[in-house]
N, C-alpha and C positions, 0 to 999 in steps of 0.2 A: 477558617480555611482548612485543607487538607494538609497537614503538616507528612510532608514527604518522609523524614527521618535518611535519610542518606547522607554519610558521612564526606565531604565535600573534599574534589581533589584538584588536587592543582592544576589551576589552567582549564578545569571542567566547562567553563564557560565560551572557552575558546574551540572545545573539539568541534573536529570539523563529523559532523552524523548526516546520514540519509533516511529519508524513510519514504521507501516505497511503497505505493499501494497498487492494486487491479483497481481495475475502470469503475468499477462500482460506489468507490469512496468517491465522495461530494466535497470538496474543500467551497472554501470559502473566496472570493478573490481574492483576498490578500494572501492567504494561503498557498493560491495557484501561483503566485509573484514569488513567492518565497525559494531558495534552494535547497532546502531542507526536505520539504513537503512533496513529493514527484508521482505521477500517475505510470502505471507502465497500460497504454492503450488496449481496448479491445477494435476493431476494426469493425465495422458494420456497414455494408452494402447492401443500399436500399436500389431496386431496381436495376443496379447498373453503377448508382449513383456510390463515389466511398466515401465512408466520415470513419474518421479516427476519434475516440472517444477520450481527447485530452484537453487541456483549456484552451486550446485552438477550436477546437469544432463551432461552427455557427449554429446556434438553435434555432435560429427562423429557417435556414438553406434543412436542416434534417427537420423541422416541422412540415417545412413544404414537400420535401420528400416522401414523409411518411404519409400524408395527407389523400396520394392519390388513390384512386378506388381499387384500382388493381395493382400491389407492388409484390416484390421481391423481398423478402427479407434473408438475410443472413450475416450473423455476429460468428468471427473466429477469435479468442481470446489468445491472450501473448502466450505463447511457447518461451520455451527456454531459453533459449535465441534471444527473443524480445527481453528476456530477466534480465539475462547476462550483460546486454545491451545497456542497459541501464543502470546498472554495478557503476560506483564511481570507487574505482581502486586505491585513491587518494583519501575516502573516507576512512576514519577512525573505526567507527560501528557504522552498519548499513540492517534496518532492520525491514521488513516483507512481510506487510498485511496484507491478506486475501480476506474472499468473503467464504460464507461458510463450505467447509469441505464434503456437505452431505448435498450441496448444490451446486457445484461446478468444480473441477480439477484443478483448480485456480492454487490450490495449497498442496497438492504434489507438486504440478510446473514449478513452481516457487522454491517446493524444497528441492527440488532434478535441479535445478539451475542454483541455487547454492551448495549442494556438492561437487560442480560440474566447475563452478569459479573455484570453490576450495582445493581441487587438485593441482591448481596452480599457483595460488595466496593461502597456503595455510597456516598463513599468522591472523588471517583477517575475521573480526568480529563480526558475524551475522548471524541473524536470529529469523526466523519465520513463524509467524502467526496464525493460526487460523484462528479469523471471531468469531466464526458461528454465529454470523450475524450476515449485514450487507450493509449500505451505504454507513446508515449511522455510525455502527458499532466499529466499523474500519477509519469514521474520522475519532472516536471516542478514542480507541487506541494510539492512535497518530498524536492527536495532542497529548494523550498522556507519557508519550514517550517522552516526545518533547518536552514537558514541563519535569520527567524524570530526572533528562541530562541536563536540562539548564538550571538544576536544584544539586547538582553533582553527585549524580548516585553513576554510577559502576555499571558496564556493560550487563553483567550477570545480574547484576540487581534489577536493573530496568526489564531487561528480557521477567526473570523467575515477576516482577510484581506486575507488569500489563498481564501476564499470565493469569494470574490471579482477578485481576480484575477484569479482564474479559469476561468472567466465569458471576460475574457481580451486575455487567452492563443489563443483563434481562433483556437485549435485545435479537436474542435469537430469535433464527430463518427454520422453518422445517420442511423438509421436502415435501412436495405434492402428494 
């Protein structure tokens, strides 16, 4: 197995952490159940029709949607708004995977809206990601956070090694 190496701190098991992602990351159902694991939505209006892209959306209602001959499309991804929104201020560490920053603004919003929280909690631990990736490489980081902090490694630790390992996944997005 991966031997984490992180020196284990008291109560590590118990911090309360967040880990957001953009719409892009794919959890798992149990996943989507979990409180740990949180999508901040993209919004997609098909014809008229809206779907919120979090584990609430029906996939048959947007199959049928998208299915007809002549639609409407348009996706607007979360704003800062939508981040901030979603910031649980009770959390320990809150950390902010997006997909890659050479394909969507997903990782400036992200970083706008954890400066925009830190003017007002600047004690609070948050980190922002970009994986250079998309679905995969945004769950890939996600659980490795997770398996970071409940192996009790240290804010800074977990942010500087998913860093690293992002850079490891191989599953980079390249722009058109």
């Amino acid at each position: 197995g991966d031997a984490v190496g992180c020196a284990a701190l008291e109560g590590a098991l118990n911090m309360h952490i967040q880990i957001l992602c953009d719409s892009s990351c794919d959890f798992t159902a149990g996943e989507k159940l979990s409180t740990v694991f949180q999508k901040v939505p993209a919004k997609v209006t098909v014809s008229g029709q809206v779907f919120w892209d979090d584990h609430m959306v029906s996939q048959t209602a947007f199959q049928s949607a998208v299915s007809g001959k002549s639609l409407e499309l348009k996706v607007e991804f979360p704003d800062e708004q939508a981040w901030m929104k979603a910031f649980d201020p009770s959390a320990e560490a809150i950390y902010l995977i997006t997909a890659s920053a050479a394909c969507s603004d997903q990782y400036e919003t992200a970083s706008r809206a954890k400066r925009m929280f830190l003017r007002t909690r600047r004690d609070q631990k948050i980190h922002v990601f970009n994986t250079r990736s998309g679905s995969a490489g945004e769950l890939l980081a996600a659980r490795r956070i997770f398996q970071l902090d409940r192996s009790g490694c240290a804010f800074r630790q977990i942010a500087e090694r998913v860093e690293r390992d992002i850079l490891r996944f191989h599953t980079f997005v390249l722009p058109a």
